[in-house]
Structure formats: structure tokens, C-alpha cells
ZAKOLDREN-65833 format. One record per residue (C-alpha): residue number from 0; residue in three letters; y, z, x. Coordinates in Angstrom, 1 decimal. Example, Ala and Ser with C-alpha at 12.3 -4.5 7.8 and 13.67 -1.06 7.14 Angstrom:
! residues 2
PT; lotor; torvex; yy; zz; xx
PT; 0; ALA; -4.5; 7.8; 12.3
PT; 1; SER; -1.1; 7.1; 13.7
END
This chain:
! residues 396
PT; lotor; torvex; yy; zz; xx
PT; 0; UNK; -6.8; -16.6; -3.9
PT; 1; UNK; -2.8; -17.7; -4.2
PT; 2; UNK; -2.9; -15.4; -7.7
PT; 3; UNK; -3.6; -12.5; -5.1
PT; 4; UNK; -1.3; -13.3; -2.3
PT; 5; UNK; 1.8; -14.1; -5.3
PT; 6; UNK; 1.3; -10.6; -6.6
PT; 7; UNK; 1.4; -8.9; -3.4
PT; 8; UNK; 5.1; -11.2; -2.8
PT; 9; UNK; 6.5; -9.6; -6.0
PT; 10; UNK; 5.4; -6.0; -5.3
PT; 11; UNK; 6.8; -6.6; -1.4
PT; 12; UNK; 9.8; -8.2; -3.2
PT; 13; UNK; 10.7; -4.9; -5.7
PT; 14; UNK; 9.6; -2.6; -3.3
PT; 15; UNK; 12.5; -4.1; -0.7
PT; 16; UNK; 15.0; -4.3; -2.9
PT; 17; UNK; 14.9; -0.8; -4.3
PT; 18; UNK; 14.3; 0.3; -0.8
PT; 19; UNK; 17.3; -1.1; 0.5
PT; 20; UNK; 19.6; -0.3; -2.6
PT; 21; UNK; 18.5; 4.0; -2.6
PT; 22; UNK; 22.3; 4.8; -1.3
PT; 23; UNK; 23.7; 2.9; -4.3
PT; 24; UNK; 21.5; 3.5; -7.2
PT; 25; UNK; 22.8; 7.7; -5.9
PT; 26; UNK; 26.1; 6.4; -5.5
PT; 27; UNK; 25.9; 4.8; -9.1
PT; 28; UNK; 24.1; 7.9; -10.9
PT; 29; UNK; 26.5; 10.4; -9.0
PT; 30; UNK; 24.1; 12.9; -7.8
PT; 31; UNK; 24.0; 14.6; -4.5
PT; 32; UNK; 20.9; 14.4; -1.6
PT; 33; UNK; 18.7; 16.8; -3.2
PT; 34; UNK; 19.4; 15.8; -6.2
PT; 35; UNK; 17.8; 12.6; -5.4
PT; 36; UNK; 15.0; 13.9; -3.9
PT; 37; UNK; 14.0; 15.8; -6.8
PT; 38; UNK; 14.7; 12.7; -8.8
PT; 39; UNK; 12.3; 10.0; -6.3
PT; 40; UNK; 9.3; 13.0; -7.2
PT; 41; UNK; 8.9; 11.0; -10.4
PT; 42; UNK; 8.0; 8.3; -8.8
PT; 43; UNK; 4.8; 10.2; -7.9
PT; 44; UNK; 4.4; 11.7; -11.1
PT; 45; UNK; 4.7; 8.0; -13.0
PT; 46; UNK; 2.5; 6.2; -10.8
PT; 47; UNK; -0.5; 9.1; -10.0
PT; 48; UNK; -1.4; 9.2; -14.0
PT; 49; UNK; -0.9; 4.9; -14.3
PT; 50; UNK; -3.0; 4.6; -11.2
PT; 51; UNK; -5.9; 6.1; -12.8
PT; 52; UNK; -5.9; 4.7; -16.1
PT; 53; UNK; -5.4; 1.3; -15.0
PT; 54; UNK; -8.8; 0.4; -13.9
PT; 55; UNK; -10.2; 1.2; -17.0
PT; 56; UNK; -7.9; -1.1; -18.7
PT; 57; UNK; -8.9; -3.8; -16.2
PT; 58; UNK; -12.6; -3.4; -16.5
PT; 59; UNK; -12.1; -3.6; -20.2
PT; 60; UNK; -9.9; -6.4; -21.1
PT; 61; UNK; -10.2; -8.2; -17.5
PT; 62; UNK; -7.7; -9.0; -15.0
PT; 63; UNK; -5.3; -10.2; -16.5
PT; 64; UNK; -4.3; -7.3; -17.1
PT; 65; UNK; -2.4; -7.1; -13.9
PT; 66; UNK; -0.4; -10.5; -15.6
PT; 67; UNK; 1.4; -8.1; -17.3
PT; 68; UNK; 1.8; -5.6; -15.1
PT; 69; UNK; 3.2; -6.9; -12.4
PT; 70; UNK; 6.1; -8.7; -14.8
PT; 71; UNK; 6.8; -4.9; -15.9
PT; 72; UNK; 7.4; -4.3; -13.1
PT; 73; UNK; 10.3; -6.5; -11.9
PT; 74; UNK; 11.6; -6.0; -15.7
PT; 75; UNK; 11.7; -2.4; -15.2
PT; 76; UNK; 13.3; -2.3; -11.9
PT; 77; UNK; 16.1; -4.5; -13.3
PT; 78; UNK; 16.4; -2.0; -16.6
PT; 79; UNK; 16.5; 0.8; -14.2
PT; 80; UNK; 19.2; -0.9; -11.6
PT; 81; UNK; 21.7; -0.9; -15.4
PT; 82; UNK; 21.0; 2.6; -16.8
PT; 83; UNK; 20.8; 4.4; -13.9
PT; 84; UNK; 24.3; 6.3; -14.7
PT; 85; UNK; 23.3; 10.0; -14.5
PT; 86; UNK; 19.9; 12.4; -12.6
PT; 87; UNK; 18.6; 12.2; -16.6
PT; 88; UNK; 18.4; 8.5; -16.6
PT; 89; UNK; 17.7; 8.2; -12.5
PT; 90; UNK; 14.5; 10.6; -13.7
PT; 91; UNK; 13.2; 9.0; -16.4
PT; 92; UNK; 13.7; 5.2; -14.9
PT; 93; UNK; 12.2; 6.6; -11.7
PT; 94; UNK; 9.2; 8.0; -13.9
PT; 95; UNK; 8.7; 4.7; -15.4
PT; 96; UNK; 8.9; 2.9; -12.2
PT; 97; UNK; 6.7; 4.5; -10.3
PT; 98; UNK; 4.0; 4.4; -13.5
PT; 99; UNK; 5.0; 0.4; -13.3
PT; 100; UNK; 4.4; 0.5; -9.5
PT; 101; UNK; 1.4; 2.4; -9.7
PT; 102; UNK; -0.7; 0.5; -12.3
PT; 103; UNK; 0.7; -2.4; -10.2
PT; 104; UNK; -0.4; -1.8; -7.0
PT; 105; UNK; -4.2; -0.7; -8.7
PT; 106; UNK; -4.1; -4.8; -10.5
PT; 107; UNK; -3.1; -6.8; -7.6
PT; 108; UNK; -5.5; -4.8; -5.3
PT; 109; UNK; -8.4; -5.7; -7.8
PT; 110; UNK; -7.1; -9.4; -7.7
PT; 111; UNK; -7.3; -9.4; -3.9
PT; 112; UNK; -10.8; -7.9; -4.1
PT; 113; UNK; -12.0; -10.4; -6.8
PT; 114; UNK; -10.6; -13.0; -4.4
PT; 115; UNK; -12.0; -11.8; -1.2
PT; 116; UNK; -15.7; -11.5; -2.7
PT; 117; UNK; -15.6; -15.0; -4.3
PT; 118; UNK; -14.1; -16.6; -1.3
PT; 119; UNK; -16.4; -15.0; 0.8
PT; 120; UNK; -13.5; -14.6; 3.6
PT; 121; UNK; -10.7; -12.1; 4.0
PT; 122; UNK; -7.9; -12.0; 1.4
PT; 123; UNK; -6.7; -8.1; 1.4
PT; 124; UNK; -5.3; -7.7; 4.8
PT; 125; UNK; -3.5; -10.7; 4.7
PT; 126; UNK; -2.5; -10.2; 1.0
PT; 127; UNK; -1.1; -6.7; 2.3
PT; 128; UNK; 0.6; -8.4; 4.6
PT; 129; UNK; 2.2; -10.7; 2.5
PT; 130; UNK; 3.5; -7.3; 0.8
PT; 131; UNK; 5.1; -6.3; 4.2
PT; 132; UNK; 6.9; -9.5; 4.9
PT; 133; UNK; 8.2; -9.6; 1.3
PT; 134; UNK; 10.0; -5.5; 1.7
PT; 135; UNK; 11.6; -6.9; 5.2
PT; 136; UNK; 13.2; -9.5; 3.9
PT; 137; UNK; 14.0; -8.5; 0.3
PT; 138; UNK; 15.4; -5.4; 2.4
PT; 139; UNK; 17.7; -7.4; 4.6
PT; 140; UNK; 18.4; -9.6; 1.6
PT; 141; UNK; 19.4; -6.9; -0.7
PT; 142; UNK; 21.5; -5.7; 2.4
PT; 143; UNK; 23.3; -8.5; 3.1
PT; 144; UNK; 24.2; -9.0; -1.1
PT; 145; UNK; 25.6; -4.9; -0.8
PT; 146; UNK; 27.5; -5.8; 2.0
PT; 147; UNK; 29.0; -8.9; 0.3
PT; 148; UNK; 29.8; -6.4; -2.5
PT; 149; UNK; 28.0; -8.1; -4.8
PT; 150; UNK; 26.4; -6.0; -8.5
PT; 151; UNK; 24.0; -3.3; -7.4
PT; 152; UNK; 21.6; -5.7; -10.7
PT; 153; UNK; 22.0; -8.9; -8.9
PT; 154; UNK; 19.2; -8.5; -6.5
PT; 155; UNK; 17.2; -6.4; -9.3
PT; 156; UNK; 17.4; -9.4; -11.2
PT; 157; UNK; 16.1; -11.6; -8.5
PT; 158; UNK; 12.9; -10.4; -8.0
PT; 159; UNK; 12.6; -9.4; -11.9
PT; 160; UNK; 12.6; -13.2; -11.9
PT; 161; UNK; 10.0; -13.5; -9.2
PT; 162; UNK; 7.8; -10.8; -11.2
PT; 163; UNK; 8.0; -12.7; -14.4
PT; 164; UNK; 6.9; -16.0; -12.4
PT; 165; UNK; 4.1; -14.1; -10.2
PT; 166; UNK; 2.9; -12.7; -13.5
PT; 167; UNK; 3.0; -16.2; -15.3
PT; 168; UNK; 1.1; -16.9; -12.0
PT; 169; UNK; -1.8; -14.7; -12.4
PT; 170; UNK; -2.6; -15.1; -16.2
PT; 171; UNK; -3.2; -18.9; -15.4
PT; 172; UNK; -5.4; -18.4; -12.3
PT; 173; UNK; -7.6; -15.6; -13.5
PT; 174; UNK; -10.4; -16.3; -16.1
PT; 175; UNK; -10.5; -14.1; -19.4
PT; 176; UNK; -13.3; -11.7; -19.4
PT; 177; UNK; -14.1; -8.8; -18.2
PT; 178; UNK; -15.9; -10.0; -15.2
PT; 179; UNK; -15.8; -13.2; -12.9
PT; 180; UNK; -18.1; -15.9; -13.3
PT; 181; UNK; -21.2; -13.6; -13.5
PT; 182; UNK; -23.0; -15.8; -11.1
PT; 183; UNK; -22.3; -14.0; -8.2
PT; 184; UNK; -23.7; -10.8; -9.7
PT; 185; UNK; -26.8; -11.6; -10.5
PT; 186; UNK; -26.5; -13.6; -7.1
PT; 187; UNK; -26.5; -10.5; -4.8
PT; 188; UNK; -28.2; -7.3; -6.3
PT; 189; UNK; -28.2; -5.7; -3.1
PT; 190; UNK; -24.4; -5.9; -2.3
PT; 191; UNK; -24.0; -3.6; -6.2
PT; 192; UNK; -26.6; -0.8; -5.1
PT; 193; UNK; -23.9; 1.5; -3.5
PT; 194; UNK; -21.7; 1.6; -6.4
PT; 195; UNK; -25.2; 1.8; -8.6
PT; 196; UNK; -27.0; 4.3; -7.1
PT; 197; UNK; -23.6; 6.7; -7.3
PT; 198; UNK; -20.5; 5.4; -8.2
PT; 199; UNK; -18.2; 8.3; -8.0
PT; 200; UNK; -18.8; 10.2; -4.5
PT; 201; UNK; -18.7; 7.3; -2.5
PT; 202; UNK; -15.6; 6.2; -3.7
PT; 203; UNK; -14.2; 9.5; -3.0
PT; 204; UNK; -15.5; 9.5; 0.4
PT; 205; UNK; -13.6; 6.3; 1.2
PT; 206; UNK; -10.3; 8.0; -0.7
PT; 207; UNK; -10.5; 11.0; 2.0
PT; 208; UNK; -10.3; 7.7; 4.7
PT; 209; UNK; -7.6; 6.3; 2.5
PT; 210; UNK; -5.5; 9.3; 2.6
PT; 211; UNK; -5.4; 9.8; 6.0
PT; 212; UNK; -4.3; 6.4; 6.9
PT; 213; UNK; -1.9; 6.4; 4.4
PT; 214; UNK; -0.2; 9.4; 5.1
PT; 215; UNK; -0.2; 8.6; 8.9
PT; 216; UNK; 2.1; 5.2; 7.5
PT; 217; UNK; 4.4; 6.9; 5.6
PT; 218; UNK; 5.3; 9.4; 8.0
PT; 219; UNK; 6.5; 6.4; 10.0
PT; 220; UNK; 7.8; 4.9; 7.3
PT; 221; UNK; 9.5; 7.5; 6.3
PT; 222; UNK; 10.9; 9.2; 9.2
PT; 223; UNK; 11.7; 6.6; 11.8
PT; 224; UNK; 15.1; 6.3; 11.2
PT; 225; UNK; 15.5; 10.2; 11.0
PT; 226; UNK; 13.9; 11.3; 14.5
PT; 227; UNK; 15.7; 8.2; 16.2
PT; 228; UNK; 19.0; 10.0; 14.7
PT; 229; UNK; 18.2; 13.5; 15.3
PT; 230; UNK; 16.1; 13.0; 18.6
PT; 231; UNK; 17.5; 9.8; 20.3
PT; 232; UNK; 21.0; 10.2; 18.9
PT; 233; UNK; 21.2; 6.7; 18.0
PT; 234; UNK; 24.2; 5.0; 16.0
PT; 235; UNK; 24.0; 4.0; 12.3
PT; 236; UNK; 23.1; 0.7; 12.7
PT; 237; UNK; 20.5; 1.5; 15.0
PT; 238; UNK; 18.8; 4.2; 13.2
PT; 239; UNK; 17.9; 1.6; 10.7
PT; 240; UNK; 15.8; -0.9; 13.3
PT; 241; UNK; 13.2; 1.8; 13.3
PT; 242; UNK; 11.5; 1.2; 10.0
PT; 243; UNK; 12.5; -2.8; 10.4
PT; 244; UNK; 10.3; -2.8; 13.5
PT; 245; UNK; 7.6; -0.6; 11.9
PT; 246; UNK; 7.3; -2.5; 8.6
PT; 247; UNK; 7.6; -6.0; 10.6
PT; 248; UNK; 4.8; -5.0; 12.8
PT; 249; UNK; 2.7; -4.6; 10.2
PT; 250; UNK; 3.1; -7.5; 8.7
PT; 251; UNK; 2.2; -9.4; 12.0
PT; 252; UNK; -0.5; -7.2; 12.3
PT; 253; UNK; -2.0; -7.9; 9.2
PT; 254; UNK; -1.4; -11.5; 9.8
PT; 255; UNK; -2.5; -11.8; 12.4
PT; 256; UNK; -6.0; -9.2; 12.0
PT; 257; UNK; -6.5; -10.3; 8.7
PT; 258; UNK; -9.3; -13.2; 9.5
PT; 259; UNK; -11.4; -10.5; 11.0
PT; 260; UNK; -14.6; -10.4; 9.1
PT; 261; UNK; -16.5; -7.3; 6.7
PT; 262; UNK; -19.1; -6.5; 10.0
PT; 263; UNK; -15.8; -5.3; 12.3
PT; 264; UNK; -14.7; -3.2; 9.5
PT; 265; UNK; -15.7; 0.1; 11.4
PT; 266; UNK; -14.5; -1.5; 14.5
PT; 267; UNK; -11.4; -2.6; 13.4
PT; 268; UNK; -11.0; 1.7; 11.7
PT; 269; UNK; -11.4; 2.8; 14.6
PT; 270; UNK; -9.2; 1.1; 16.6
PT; 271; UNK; -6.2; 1.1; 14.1
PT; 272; UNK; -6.7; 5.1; 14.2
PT; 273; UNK; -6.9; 5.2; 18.0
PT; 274; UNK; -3.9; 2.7; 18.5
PT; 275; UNK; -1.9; 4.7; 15.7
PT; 276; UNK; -2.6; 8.0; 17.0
PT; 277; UNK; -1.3; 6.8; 20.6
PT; 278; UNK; 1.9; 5.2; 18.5
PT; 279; UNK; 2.8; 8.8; 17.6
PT; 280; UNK; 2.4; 10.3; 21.2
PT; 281; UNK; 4.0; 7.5; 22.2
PT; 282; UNK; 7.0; 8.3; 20.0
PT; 283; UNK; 6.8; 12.4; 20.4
PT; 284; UNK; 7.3; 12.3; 24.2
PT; 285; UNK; 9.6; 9.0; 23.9
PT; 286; UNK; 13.4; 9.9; 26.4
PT; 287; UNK; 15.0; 6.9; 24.6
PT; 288; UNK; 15.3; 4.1; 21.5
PT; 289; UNK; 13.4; 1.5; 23.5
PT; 290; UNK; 10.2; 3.6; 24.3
PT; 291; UNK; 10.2; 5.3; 20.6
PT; 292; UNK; 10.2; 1.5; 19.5
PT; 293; UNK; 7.1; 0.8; 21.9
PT; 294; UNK; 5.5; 3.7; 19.5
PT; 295; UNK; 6.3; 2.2; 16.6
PT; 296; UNK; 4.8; -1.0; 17.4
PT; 297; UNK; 2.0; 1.4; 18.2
PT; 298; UNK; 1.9; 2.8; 15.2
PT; 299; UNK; 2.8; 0.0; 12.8
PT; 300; UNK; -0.2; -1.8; 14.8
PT; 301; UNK; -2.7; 1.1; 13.9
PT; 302; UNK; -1.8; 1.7; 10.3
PT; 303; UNK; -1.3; -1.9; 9.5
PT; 304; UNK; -5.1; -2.4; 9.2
PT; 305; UNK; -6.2; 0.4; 8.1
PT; 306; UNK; -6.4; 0.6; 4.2
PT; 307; UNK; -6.6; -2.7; 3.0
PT; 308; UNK; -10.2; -2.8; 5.0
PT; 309; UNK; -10.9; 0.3; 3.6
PT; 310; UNK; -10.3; -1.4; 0.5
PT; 311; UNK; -12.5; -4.4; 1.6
PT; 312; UNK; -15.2; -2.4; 2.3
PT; 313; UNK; -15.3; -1.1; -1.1
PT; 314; UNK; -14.3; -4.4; -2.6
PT; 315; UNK; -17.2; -6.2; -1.1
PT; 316; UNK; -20.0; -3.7; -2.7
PT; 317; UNK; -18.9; -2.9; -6.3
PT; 318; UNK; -20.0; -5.4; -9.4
PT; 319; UNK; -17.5; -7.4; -11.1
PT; 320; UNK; -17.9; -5.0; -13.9
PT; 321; UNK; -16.6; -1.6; -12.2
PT; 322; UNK; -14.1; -3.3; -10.1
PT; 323; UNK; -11.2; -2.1; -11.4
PT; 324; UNK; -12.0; 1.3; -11.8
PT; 325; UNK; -13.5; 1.6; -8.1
PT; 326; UNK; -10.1; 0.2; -6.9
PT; 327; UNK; -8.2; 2.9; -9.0
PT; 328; UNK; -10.2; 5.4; -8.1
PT; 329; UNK; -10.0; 4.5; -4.0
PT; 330; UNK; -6.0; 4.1; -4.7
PT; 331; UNK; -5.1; 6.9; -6.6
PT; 332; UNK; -7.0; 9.4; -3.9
PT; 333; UNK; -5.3; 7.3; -0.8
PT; 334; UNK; -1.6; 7.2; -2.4
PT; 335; UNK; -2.2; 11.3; -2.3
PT; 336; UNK; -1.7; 10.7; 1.5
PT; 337; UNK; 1.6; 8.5; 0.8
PT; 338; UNK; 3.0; 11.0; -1.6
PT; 339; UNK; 1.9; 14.1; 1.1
PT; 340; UNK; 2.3; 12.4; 4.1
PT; 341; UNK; 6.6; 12.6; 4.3
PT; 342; UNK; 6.3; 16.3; 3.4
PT; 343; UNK; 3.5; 17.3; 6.3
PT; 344; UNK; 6.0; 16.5; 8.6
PT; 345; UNK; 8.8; 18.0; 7.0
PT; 346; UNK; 7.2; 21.0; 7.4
PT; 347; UNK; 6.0; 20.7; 11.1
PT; 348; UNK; 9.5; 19.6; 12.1
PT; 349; UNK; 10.8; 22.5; 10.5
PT; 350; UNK; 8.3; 24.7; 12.7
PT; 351; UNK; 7.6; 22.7; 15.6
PT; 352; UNK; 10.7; 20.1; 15.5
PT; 353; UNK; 10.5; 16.6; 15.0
PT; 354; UNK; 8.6; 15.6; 18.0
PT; 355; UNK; 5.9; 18.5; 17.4
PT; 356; UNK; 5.4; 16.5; 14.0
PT; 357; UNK; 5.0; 13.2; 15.6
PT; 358; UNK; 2.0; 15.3; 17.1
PT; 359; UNK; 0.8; 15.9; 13.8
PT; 360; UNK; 1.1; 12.9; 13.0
PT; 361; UNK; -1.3; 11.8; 15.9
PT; 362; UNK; -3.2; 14.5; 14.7
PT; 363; UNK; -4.0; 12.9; 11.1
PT; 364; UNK; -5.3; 9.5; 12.9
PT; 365; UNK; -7.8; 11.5; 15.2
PT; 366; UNK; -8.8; 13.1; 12.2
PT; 367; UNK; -8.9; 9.6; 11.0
PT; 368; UNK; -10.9; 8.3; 13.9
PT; 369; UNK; -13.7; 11.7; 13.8
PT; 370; UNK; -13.9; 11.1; 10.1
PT; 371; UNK; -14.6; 7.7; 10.1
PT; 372; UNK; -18.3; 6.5; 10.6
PT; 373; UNK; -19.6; 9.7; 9.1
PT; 374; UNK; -17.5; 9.5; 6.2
PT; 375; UNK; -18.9; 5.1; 5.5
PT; 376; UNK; -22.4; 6.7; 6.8
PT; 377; UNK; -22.1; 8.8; 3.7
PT; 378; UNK; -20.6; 6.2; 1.3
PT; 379; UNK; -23.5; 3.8; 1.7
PT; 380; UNK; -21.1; 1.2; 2.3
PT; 381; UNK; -21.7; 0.5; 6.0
PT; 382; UNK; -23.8; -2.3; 6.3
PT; 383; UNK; -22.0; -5.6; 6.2
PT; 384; UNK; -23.1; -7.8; 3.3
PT; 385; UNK; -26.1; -8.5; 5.3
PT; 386; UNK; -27.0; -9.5; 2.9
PT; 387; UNK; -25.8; -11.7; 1.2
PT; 388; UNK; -29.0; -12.6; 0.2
PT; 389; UNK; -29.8; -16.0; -1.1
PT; 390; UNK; -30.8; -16.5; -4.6
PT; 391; UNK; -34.1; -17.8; -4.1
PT; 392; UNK; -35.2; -14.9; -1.3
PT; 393; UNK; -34.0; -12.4; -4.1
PT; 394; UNK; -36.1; -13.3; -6.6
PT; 395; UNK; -39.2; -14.1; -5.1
END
């Protein structure tokens, strides 16, 4: 279970400091605004094609797998803090980045599910929430080494170290193999029958779920600090406590939801698309800083829980076997919704404004919350391990 929760603290720890360092990594490569954001679209187009072909590789030579991974990954953030000089370079490190981040995030997700099953408690939420705390204060970290003036590598270097060590980490937990022990397959037919009986459409179905929540997130994540600036007129400094109380509400949330167990999984959907869908109102209508920070809390809240039990859900009913695979397949549909969910409301603030697109925002968790119990109805995922069904009852 630690293996999970230290892979999650180096992914947390990369994705905070690269976060926090965007305005000098352009700064260092000399290119202007748009040129940057044509540059972060590798990021996408890295991680969407290593997302997919990471499960395989996990379901052939076995978790540890993500070992090595997750050590690329701090490596290549550091590689790509020095070379960095020029939009060529910025590209191609952004490229291999995101593929880096994107095999990443599939390993340690099927680490956390591997854990969660075997424990036969939560793991993801919390492990998601170890992720959280890690990009606040790597963020603020990495912000307070900029400020001191010190080498845009230094904090690159920092969590390359904690990579290597959370990747050391891993390849000493986890067992060599392809599956887990093997006992608790044969242990619990039932809990295998979704991903058995189809293994594909289900997994899609909860994808659909994914997207949706995670686009809903990254539109807060990602344009917090812009409406407070545009809309509220706040100062500088203040435009940039909008995604610090976002991302540090849902770490608490996760925290502090993530002992809820597998049977309030639909509850706990629902409500994290209800609460998030009010967060946006909340933030569309809100006159000043204060109230628009009330919506965030909202919408942090709502999102926080969302995909990591989607992932649980999933996590709980495939075999050992197809684990990795069902977690790349459930990740690479949801991280459609991160990559799509920035530009949705960039186009409905350029037609409605930004608070019309805080409305469509809302939007995307009601069609979160309509979507929901039809959409694990149709899975097959939605009873809780009822089952797990003791070994004797099982074979008599």
C-alpha cells in the first residue's frame, strides 16, 4: 500500500514543480504566449499514445513496470528543465514529458488498484490525494526557490531525486509476475465476471464518467486564476490563490472521503457531481473574490472524489491479469476530458463570457449526475463486492 501512496508523491511532486516553473521554462526557451500554447499540445499528444500502450506492457511483464516509469519521469523533467532553449526543444521535451506522464499516471493508478483490492480497504482516493498535496506544496516550493532566484534545474532536480527513490520504492514492494499472488483470483470468481463477460464496453462506459469529471476539474484548474482576473479584477498575487484553494480542497477532500467504502460509490458520484455543479454556479453569479472562493471549495469538493472512485469501481472487478490494461483503457478515455475540458470553456467564454462558461461548466456535472447510475447500470459494475464470496461457499 506505501508503494502506491510514494508513487502518487512523485507524480504530485513533478507535476508542482513544472506547474509552478511554466513562466520560466517560456522565459528560458524565448517564445511568446501562443507559442507556448502550441508547444504544452505535446503534452497531450506524448501522453494519449503512452497511456494506451502502457497497460499492455504492465499486464505483460507485471507492475514493476511502473518502477521504471515513474523514475523517467522525474529524469525527464530534469533533462527537459536544461535543454529547454528554443519552441523545437520546448516541443520535443514537452512530447516526451507528457508520454513519461502519461504511462505514469496509467502504473501508479494500477499500483493503487492492486493495493486497494488486496487490502480490501480504500487506497485510490487517498492515494489521489496524496498527489494533490504533493503539486501544492512542490508549487509553493518551487515558488519560493524562483523567488530566491535560484536555477530554474534546482527544483527539477529535486523531485528527479524523489522519482528515482519512489521508483526504487516500487520495484522492492511489488512482486514479479504478471499478476499478484493468484490467490485472490481464484478466491472471488464473481468479483472477475464484468470484465469476463465483456471487457471492452464497460470500460468505455466508465471512461464516458471519467471524462466528464475530469473535464469539470480542469476547467477549474485551469481557469480560476483567469475569471478571478478578468471578472473579479483581482491583483497578481491574488489571482494565484484561486487554483491554491481549488487544488488544496481537493486534497482534504480526498483525505478526508477517502475511507468511504466500494457500496457508497454511486453515492459518493453523485454527490461529488451535485456539489461540483453548485461550485460552478456558485462561481458564475459570484460579485466578489470571497464568494468565487466559496465556489471553488465547491467545486474542488465535487471533483475531488470523483474519478479515483470511478477508478475503484473498476479496480475492484477486473482480474489481476487485465488490470493494467482496464486502468489504461478507463485513463486514456477520462484524460480526453482533461485535455478537452480547458478548451470547452474557452470557447463558451468567447460566446457567452466567462461566467456563461462557469455555466457550462455546471453543465458537464449535471450531465455527470443524469449519466451516472445508468451509465454503472450498463457497466455491470454496480454491485458492491457483495460478494466477496468466501472460498468455501464458492466452490461448493
Amino acid at each position: 500500500m506505501l508503494s502506491a501512496f510514494t508513487a502518487f508523491a512523485a507524480f504530485g511532486g513533478f507535476w508542482g514543480v513544472w506547474g509552478a516553473s511554466v513562466p520560466r521554462v517560456q522565459d528560458q526557451a524565448g517564445v511568446t504566449d501562443g507559442e507556448l500554447g502550441f508547444a504544452l499540445l505535446f503534452v497531450g499528444a506524448g501522453a494519449l499514445p503512452a497511456m494506451m500502450l502502457i497497460g499492455r506492457a504492465l499486464d505483460r511483464w507485471g507492475l514493476r513496470v511502473s518502477a521504471a516509469v515513474i523514475a523517467l519521469l522525474g529524469v525527464v523533467g530534469a533533462a527537459l528543465a536544461l535543454t529547454s532553449v528554443n519552441l523545437p526543444a520546448l516541443c520535443a521535451g514537452l512530447a516526451v514529458a507528457g508520454a513519461s506522464s502519461g504511462a505514469a499516471d496509467v502504473a501508479m493508478n494500477a499500483v493503487a488498484g492492486r493495493a486497494e483490492k488486496l487490502a480490501g480497504r480504500p487506497v485510490i482516493t487517498r492515494a489521489h490525494g496524496t498527489f494533490s498535496a504533493l503539486v501544492v506544496l512542490t508549487s509553493l516550493g518551487t515558488g519560493a526557490a524562483s523567488a530566491a532566484s535560484w536555477p530554474l534545474a534546482v527544483p527539477f532536480a529535486v523531485v528527479a531525486a524523489l522519482s528515482v527513490a519512489a521508483g526504487t520504492a516500487l520495484f522492492i514492494a511489488l512482486p514479479p509476475g504478471t499478476t499478484g499472488t493468484g490467490t485472490e483470483e481464484r478466491a472471488a470468481p464473481a468479483r472477475q465476471a464484468p470484465a469476463t463477460r465483456s471487457r471492452l464496453v464497460p470500460l468505455l462506459l466508465i471512461g464516458i464518467l471519467g471524462t466528464l469529471a475530469f473535464a469539470s476539474e480542469n476547467a477549474h484548474q485551469s481557469w480560476s486564476a483567469v475569471f478571478a482576473q478578468d471578472e473579479l479584477h483581482a491583483g497578481a498575487w491574488l489571482t494565484t490563490v484561486a487554483p491554491a484553494v481549488f487544488a488544496g480542497t481537493v486534497a482534504i477532500t480526498r483525505f478526508c472521503l477517502g475511507g468511504l467504502g466500494d457500496a457508497h460509490a454511486r453515492t459518493v458520484l453523485l454527490g461529488g457531481a451535485v456539489t461540483a455543479a453548485l461550485g460552478a454556479l456558485v462561481i458564475a453569479a459570484a460579485p466578489n473574490l470571497l464568494i468565487a472562493a466559496a465556489g471553488l471549495v465547491l467545486g474542488g469538493a465535487g471533483t475531488a472524489v470523483l474519478f479515483p472512485t470511478l477508478l475503484g469501481v473498476v479496480s475492484r472487478n477486473v482480474e489481476e491479469s487485465y488490470r493494467g490494461r482496464a486502468t489504461s483503457i478507463v485513463g486514456t478515455v477520462s484524460y480526453m476530458g482533461f485535455l478537452l475540458g480547458p478548451v470547452y470553456v474557452g470557447l463558451w467564454a468567447d460566446a457567452t463570457g466567462l461566467r456563461g462558461a462557469m455555466v457550462a461548466v455546471a453543465a458537464l456535472a449535471a450531465a455527470l449526475t443524469a449519466l451516472t447510475a445508468p451509465l454503472l447500470r450498463l457497466s455491470g459494475f454496480t454491485a458492491p463486492p457483495a460478494a466477496h464470496p468466501a472460498p468455501e461457499r464458492a466452490g461448493a
